[in-house]
mmCIF file as gemmi writes it, N, C-alpha and C atoms, coordinates in Angstrom:
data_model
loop_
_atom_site.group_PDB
_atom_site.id
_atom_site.type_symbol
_atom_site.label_atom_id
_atom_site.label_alt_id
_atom_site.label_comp_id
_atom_site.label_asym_id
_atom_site.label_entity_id
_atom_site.label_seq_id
_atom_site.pdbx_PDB_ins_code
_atom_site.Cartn_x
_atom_site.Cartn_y
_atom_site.Cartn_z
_atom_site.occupancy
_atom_site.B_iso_or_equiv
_atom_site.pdbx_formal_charge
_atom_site.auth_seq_id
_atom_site.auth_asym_id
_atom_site.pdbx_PDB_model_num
ATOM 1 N N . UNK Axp A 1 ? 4.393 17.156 -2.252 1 0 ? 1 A 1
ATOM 2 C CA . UNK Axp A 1 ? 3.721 15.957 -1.801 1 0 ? 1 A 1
ATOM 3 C C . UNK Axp A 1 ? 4.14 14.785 -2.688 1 0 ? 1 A 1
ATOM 4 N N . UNK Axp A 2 ? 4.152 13.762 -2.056 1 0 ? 2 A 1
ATOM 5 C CA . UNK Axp A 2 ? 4.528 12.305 -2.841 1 0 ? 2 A 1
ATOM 6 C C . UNK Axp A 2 ? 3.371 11.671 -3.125 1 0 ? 2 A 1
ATOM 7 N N . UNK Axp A 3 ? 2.92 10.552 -4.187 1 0 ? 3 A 1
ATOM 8 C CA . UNK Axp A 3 ? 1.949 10.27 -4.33 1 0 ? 3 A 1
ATOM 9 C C . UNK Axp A 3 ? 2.588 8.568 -4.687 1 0 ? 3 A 1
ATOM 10 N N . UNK Axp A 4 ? 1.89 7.143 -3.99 1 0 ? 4 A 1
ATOM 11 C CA . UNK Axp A 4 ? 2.686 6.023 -4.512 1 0 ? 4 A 1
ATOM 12 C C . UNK Axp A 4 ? 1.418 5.241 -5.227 1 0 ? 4 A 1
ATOM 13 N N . UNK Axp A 5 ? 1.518 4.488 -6.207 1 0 ? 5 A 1
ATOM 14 C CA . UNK Axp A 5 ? 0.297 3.789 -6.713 1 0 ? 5 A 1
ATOM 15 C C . UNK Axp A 5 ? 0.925 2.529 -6.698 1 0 ? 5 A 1
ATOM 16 N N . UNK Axp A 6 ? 0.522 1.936 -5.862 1 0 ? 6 A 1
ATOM 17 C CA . UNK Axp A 6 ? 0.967 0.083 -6.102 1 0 ? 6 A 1
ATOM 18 C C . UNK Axp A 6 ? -0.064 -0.614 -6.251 1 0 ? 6 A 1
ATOM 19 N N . UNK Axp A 7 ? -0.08 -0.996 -7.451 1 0 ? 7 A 1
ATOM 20 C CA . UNK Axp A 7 ? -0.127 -2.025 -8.119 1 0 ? 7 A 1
ATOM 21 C C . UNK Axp A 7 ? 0.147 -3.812 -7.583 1 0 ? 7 A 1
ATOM 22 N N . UNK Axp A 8 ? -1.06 -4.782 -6.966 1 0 ? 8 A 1
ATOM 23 C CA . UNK Axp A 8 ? -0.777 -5.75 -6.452 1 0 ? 8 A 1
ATOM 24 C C . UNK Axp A 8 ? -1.373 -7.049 -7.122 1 0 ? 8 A 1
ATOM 25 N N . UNK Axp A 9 ? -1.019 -7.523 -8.236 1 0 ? 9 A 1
ATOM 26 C CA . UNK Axp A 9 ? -1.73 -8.845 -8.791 1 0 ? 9 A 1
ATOM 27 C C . UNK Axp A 9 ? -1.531 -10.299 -7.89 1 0 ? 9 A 1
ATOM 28 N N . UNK Axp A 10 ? -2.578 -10.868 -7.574 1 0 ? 10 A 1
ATOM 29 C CA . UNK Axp A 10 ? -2.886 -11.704 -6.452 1 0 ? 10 A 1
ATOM 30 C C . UNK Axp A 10 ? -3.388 -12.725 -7.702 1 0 ? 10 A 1
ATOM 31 N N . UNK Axp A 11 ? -3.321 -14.351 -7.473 1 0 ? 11 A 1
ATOM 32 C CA . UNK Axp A 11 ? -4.065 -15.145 -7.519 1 0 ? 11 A 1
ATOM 33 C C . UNK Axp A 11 ? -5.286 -15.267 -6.495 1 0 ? 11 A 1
ATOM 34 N N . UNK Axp A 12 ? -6.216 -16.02 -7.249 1 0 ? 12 A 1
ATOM 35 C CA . UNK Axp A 12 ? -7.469 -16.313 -6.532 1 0 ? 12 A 1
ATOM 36 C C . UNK Axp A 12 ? -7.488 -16.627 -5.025 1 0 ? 12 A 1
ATOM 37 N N . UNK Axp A 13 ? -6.343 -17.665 -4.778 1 0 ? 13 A 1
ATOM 38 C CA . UNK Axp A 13 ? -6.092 -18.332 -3.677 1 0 ? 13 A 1
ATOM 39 C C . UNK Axp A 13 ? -5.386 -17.537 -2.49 1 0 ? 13 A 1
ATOM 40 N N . UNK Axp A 14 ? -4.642 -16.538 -2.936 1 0 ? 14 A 1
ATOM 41 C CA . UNK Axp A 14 ? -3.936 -15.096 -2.172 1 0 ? 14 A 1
ATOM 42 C C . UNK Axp A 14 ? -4.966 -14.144 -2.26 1 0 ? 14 A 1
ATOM 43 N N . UNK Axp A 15 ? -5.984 -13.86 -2.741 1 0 ? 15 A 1
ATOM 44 C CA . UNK Axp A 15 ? -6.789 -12.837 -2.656 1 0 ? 15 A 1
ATOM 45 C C . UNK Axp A 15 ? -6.992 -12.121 -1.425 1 0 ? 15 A 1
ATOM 46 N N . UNK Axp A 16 ? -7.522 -13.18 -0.616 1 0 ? 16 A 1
ATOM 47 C CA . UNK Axp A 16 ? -8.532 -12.961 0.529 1 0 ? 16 A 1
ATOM 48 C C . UNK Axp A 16 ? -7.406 -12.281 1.298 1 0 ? 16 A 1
ATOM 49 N N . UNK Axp A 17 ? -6.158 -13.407 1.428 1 0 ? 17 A 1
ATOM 50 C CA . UNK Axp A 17 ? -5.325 -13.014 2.279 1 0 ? 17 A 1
ATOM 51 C C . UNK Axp A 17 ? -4.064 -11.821 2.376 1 0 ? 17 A 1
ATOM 52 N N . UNK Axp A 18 ? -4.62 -11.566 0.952 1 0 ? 18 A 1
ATOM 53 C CA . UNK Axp A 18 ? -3.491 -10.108 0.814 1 0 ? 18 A 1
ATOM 54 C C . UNK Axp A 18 ? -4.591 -8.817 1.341 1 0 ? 18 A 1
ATOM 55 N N . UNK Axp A 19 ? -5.823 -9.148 0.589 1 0 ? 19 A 1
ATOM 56 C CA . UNK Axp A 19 ? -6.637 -7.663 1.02 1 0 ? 19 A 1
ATOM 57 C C . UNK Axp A 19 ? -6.297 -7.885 2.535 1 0 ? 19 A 1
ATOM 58 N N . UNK Axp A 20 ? -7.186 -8.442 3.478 1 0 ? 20 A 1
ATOM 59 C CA . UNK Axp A 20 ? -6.728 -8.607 4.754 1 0 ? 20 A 1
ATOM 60 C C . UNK Axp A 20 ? -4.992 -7.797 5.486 1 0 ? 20 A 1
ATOM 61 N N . UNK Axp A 21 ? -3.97 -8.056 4.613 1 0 ? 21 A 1
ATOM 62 C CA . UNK Axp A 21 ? -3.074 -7.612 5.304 1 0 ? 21 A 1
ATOM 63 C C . UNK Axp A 21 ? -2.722 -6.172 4.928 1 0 ? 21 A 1
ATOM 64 N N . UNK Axp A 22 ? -3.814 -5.862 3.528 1 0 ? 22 A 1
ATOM 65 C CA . UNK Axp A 22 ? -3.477 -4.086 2.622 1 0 ? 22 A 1
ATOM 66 C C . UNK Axp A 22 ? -3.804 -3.507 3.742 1 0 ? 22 A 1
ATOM 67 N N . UNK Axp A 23 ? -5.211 -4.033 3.849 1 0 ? 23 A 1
ATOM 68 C CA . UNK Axp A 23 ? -6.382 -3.417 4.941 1 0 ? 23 A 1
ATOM 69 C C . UNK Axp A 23 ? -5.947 -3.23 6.209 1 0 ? 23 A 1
ATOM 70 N N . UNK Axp A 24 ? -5.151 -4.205 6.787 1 0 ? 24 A 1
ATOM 71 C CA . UNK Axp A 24 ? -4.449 -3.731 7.836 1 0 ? 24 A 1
ATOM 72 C C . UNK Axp A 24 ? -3.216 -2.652 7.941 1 0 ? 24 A 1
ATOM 73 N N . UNK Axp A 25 ? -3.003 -2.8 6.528 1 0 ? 25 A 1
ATOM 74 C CA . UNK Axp A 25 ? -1.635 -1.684 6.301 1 0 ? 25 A 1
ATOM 75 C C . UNK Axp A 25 ? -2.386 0.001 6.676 1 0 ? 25 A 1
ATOM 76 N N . UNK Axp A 26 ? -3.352 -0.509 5.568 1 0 ? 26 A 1
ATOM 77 C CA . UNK Axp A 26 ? -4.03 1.034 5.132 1 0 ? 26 A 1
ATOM 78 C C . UNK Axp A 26 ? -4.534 1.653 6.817 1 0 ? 26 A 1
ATOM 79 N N . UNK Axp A 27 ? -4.92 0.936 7.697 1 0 ? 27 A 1
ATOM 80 C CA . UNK Axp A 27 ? -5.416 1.123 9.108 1 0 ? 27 A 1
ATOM 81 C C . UNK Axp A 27 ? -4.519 1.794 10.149 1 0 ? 27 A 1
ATOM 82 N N . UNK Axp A 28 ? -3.179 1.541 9.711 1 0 ? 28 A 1
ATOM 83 C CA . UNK Axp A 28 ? -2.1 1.812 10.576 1 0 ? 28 A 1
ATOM 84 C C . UNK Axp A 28 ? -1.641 2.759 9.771 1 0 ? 28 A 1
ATOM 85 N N . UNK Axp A 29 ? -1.264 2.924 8.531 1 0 ? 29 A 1
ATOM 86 C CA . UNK Axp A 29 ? -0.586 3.965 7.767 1 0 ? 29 A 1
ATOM 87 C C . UNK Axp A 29 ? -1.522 4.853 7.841 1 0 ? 29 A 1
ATOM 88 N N . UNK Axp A 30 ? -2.317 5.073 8.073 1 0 ? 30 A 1
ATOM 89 C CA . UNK Axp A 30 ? -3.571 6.837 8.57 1 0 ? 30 A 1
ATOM 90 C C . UNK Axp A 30 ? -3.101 7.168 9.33 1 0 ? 30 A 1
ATOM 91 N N . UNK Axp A 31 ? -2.654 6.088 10.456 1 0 ? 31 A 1
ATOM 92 C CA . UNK Axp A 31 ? -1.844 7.268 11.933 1 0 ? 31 A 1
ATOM 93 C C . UNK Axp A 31 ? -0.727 7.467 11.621 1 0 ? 31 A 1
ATOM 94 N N . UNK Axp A 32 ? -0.077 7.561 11.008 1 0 ? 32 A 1
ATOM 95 C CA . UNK Axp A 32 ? 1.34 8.029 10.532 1 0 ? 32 A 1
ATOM 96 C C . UNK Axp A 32 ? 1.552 9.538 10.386 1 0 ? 32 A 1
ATOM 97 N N . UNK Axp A 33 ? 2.137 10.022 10.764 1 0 ? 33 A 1
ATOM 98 C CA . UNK Axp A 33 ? 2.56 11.311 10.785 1 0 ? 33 A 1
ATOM 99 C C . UNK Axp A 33 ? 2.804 12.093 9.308 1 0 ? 33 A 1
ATOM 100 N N . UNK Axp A 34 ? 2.339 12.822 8.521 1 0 ? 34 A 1
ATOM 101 C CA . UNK Axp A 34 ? 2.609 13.292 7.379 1 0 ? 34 A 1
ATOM 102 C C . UNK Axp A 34 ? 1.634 12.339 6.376 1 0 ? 34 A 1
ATOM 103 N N . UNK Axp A 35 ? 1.186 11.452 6.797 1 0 ? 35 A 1
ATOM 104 C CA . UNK Axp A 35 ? -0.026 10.747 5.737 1 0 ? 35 A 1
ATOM 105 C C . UNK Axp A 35 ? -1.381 11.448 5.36 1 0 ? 35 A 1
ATOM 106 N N . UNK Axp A 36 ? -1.277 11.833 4.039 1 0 ? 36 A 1
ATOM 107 C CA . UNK Axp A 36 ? -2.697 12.165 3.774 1 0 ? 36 A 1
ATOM 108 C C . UNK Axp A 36 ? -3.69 11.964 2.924 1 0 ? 36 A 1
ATOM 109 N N . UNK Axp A 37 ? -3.496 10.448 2.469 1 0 ? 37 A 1
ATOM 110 C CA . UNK Axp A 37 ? -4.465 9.4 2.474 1 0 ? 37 A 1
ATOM 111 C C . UNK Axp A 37 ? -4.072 8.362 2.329 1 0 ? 37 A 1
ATOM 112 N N . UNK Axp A 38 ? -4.383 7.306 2.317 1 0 ? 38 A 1
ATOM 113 C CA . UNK Axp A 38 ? -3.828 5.884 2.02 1 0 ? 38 A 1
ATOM 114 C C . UNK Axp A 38 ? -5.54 4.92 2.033 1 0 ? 38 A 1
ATOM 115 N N . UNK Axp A 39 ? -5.386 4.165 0.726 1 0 ? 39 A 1
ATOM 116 C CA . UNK Axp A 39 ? -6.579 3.813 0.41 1 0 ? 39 A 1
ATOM 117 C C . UNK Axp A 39 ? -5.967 2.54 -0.226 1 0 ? 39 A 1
ATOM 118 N N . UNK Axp A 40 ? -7.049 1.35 -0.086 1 0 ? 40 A 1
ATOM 119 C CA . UNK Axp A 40 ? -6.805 0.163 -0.92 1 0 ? 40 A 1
ATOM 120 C C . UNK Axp A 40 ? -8.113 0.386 -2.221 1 0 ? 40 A 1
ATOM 121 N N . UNK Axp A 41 ? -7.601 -0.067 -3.532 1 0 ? 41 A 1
ATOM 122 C CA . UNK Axp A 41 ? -9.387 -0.712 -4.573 1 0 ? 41 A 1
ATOM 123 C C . UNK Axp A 41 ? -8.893 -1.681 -4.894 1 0 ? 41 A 1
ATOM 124 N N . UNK Axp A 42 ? -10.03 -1.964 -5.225 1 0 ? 42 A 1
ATOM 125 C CA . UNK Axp A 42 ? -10.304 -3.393 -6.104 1 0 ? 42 A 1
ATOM 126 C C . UNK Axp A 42 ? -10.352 -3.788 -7.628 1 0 ? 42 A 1
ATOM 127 N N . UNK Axp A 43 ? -9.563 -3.918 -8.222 1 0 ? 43 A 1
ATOM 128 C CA . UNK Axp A 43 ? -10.475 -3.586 -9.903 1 0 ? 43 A 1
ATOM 129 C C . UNK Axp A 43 ? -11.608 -4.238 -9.713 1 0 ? 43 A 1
ATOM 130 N N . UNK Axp A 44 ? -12.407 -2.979 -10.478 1 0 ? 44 A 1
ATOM 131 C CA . UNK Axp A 44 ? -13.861 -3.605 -11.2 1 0 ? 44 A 1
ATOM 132 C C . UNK Axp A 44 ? -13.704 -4.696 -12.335 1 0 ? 44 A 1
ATOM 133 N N . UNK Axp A 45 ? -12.954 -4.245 -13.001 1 0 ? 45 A 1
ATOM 134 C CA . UNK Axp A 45 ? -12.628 -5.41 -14.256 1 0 ? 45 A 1
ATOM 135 C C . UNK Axp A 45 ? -11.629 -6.379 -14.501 1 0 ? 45 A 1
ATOM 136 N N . UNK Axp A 46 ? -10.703 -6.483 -13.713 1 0 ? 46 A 1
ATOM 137 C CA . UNK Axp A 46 ? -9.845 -7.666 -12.575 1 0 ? 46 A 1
ATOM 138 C C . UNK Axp A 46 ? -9.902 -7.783 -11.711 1 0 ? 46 A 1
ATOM 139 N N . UNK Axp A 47 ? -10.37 -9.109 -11.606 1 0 ? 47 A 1
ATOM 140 C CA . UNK Axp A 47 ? -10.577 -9.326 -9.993 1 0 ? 47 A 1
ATOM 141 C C . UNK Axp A 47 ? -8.847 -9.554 -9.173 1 0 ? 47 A 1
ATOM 142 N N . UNK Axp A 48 ? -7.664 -9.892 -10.249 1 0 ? 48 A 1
ATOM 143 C CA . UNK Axp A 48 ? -6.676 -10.155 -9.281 1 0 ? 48 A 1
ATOM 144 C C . UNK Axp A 48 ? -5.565 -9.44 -9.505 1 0 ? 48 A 1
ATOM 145 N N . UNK Axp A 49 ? -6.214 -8.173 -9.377 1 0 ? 49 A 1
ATOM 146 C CA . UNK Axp A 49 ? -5.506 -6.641 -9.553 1 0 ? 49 A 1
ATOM 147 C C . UNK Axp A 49 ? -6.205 -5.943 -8.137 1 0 ? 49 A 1
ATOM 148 N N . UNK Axp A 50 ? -5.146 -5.369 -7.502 1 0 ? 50 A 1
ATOM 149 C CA . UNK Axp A 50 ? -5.694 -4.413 -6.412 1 0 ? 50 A 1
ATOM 150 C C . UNK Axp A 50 ? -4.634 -3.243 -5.996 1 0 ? 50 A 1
ATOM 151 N N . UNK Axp A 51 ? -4.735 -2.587 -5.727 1 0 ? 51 A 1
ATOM 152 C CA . UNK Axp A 51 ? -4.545 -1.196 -6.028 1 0 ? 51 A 1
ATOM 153 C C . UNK Axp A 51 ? -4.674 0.031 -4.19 1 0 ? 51 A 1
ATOM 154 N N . UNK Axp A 52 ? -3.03 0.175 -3.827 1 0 ? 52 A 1
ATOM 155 C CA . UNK Axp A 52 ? -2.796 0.811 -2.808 1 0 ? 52 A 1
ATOM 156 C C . UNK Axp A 52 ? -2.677 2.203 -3.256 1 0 ? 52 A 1
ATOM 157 N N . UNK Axp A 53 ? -3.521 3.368 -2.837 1 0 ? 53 A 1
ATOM 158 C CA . UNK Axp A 53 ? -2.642 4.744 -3.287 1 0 ? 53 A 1
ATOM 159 C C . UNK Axp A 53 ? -2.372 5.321 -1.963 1 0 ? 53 A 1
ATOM 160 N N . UNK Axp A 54 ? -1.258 6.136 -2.055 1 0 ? 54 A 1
ATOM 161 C CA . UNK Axp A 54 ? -0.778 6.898 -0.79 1 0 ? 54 A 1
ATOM 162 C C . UNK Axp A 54 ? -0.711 7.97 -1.058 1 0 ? 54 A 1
ATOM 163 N N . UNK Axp A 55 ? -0.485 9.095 -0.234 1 0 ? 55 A 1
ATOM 164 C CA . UNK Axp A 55 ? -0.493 9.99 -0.376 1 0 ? 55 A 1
ATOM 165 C C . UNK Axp A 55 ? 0.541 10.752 0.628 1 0 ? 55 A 1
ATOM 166 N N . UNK Axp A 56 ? 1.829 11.186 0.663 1 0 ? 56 A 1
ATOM 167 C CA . UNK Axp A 56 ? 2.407 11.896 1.992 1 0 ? 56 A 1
ATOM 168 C C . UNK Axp A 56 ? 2.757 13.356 1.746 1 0 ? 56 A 1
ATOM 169 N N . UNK Axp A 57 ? 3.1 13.91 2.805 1 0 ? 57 A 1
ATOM 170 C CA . UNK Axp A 57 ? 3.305 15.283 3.25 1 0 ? 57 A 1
ATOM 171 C C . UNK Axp A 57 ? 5.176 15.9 1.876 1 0 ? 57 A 1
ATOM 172 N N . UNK Axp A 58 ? 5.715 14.663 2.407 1 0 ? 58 A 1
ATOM 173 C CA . UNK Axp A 58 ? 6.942 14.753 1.952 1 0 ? 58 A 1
ATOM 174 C C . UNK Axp A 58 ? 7.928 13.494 2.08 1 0 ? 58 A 1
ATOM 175 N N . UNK Axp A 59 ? 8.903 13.383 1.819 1 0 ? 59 A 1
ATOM 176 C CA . UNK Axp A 59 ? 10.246 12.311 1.954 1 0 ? 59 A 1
ATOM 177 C C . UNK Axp A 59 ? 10.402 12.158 2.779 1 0 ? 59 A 1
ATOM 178 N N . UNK Axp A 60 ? 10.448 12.797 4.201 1 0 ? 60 A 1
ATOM 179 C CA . UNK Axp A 60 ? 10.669 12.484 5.146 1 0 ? 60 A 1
ATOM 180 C C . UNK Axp A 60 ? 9.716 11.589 5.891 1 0 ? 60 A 1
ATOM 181 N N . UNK Axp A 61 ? 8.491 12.556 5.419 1 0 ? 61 A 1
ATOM 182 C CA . UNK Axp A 61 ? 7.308 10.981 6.279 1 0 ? 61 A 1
ATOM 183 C C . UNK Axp A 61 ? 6.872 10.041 5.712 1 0 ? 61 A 1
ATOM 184 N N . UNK Axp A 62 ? 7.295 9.532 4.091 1 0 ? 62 A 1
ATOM 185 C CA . UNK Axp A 62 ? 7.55 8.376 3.714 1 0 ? 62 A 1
ATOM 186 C C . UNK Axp A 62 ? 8.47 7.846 4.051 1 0 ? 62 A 1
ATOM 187 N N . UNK Axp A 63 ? 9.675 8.281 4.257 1 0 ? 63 A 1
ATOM 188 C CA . UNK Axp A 63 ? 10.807 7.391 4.59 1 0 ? 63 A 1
ATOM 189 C C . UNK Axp A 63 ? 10.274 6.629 6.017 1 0 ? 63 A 1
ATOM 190 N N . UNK Axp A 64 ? 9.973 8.013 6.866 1 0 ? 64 A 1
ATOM 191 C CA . UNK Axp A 64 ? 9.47 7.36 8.395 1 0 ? 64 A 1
ATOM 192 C C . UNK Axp A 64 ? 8.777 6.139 8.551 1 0 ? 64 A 1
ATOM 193 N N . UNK Axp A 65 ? 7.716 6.413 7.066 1 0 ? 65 A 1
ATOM 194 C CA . UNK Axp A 65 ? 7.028 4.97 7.277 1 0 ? 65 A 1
ATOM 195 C C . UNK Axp A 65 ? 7.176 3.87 6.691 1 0 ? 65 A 1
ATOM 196 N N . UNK Axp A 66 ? 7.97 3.607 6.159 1 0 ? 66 A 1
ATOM 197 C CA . UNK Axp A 66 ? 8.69 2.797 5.763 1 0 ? 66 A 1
ATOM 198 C C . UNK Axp A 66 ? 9.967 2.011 6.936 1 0 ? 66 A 1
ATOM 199 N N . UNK Axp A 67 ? 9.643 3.113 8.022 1 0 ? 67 A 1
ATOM 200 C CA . UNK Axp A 67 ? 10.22 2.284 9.135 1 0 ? 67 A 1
ATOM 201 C C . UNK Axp A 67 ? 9.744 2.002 10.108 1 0 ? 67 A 1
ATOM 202 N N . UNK Axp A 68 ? 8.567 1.874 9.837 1 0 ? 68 A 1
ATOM 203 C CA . UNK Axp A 68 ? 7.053 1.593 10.973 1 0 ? 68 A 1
ATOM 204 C C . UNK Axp A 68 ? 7.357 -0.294 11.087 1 0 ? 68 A 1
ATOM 205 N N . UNK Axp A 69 ? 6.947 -0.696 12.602 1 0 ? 69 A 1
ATOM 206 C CA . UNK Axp A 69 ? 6.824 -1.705 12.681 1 0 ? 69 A 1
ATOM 207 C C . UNK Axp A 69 ? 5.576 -2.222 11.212 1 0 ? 69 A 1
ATOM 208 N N . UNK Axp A 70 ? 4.259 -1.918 11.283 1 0 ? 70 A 1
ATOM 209 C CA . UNK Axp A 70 ? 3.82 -2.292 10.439 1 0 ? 70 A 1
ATOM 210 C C . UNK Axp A 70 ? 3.715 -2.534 9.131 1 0 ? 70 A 1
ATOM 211 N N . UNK Axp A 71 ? 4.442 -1.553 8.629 1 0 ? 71 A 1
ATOM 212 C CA . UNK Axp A 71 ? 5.579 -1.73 7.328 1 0 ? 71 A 1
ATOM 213 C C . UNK Axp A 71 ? 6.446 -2.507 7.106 1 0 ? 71 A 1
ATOM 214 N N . UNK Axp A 72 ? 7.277 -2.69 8.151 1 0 ? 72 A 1
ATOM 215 C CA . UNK Axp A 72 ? 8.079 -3.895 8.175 1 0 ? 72 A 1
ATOM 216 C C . UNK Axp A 72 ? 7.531 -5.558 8.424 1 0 ? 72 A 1
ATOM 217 N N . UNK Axp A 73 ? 6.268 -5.236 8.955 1 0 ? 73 A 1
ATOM 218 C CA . UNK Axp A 73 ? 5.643 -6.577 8.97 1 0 ? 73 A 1
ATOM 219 C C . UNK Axp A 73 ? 4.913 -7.164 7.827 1 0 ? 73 A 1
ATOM 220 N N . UNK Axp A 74 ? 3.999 -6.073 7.359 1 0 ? 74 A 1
ATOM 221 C CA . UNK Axp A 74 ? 2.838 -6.596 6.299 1 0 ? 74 A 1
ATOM 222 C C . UNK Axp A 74 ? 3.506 -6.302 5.033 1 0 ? 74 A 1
ATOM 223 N N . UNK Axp A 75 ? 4.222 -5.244 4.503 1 0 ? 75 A 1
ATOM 224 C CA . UNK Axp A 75 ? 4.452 -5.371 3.396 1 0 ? 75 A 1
ATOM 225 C C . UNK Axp A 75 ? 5.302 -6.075 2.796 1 0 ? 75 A 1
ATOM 226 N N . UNK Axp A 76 ? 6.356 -7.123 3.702 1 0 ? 76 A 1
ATOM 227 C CA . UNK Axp A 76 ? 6.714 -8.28 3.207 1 0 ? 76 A 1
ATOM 228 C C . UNK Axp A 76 ? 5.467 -9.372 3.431 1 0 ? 76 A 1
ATOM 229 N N . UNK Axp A 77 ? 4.375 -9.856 3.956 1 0 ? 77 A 1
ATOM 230 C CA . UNK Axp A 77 ? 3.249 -10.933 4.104 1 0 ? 77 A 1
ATOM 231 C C . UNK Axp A 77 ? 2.837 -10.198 2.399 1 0 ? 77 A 1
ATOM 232 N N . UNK Axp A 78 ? 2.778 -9.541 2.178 1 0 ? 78 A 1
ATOM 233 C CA . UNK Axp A 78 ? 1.874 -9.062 0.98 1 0 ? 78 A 1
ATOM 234 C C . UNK Axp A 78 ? 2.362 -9.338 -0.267 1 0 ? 78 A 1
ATOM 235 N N . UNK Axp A 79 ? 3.633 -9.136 -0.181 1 0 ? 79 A 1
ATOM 236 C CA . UNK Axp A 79 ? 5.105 -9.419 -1.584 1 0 ? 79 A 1
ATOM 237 C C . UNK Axp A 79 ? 5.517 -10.921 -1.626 1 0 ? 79 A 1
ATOM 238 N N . UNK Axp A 80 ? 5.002 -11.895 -0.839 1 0 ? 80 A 1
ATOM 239 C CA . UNK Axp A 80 ? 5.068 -13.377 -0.084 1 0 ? 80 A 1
ATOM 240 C C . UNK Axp A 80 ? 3.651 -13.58 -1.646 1 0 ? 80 A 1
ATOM 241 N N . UNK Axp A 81 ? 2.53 -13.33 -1.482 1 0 ? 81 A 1
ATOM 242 C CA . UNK Axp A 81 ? 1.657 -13.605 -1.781 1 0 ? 81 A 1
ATOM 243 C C . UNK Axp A 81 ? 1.156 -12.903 -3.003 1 0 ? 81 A 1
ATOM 244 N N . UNK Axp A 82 ? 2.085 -12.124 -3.39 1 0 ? 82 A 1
ATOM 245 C CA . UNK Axp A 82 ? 1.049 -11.188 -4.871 1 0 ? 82 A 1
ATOM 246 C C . UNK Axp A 82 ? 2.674 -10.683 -5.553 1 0 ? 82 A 1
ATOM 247 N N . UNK Axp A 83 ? 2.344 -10.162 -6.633 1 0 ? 83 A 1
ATOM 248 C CA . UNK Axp A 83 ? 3.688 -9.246 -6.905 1 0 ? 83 A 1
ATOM 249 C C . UNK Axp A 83 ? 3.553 -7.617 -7.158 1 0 ? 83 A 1
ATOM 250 N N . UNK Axp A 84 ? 3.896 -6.887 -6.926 1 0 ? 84 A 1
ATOM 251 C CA . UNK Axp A 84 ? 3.558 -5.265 -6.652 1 0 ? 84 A 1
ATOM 252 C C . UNK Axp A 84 ? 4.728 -4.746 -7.642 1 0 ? 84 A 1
ATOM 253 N N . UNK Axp A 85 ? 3.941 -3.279 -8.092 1 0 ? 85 A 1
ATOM 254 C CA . UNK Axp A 85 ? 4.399 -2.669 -8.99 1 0 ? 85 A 1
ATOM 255 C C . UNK Axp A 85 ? 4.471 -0.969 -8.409 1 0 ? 85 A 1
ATOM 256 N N . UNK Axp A 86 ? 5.733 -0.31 -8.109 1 0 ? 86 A 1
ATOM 257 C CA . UNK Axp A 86 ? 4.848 0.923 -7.649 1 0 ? 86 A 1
ATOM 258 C C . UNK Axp A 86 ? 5.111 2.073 -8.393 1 0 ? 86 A 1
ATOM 259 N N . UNK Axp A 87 ? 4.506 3.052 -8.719 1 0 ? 87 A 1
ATOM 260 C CA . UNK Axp A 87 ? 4.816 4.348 -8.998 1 0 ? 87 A 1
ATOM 261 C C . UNK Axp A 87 ? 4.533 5.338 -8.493 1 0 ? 87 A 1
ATOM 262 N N . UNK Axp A 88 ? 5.672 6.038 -8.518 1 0 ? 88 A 1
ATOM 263 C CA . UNK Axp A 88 ? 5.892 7.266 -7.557 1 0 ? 88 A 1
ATOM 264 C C . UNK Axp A 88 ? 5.624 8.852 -8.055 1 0 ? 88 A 1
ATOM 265 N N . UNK Axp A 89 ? 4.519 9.545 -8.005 1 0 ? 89 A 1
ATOM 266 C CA . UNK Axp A 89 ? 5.107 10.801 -8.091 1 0 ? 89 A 1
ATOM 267 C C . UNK Axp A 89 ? 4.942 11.87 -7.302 1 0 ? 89 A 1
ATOM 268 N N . UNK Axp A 90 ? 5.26 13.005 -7.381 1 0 ? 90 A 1
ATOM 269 C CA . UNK Axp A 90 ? 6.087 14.247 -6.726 1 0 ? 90 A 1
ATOM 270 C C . UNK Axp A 90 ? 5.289 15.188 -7.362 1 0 ? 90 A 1
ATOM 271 N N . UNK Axp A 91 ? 4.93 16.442 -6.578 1 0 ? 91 A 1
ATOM 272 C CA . UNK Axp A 91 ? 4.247 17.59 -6.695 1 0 ? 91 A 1
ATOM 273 C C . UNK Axp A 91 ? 4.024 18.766 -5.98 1 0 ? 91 A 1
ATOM 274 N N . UNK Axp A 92 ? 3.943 19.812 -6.077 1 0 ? 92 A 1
ATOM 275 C CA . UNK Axp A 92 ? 4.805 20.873 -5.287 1 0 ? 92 A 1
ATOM 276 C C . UNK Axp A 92 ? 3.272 21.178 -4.661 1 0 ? 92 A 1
């Protein structure tokens, strides 16, 4: 299983409008084939820190989604407005 943690620091003024488009990510990436979880947080103790984790089956159904219309739409609106950090790991 793959596991991704991104990391999204937003100004005040991008806030509203990045959760809005995670939230729409996270909505569409559940129906994805091989997804088995995908969640947005919030820091409790930064407010302009927010935080995507994923969760997939394998490489193949990350790659897949990574070629989802909605992937291709929101996660450039999101990289427009915040800067993201991700880490990846792997587990049998």
């Amino acid at each position: 299983m793959i596991r991704l943690n991104v990391f999204i620091q937003v100004t005040e003024a991008n806030r509203a409008s990045v959760l809005e488009s995670a939230k729409e990510l996270v909505a569409s990436s559940l129906k994805d084939n091989g997804c088995i979880a995908y969640d947005i947080f919030e820091s409790s103790t930064r407010k302009e820190v927010l935080m995507i984790c994923e969760t997939w089956l394998n490489e193949e159904s990350l790659s897949a989604h990574e070629q989802t219309p909605h992937f291709i739409t929101l996660v450039p609106q999101i990289q427009k407005l915040g800067s993201m950090k991700i880490e990846k790991f792997e587990w049998a």
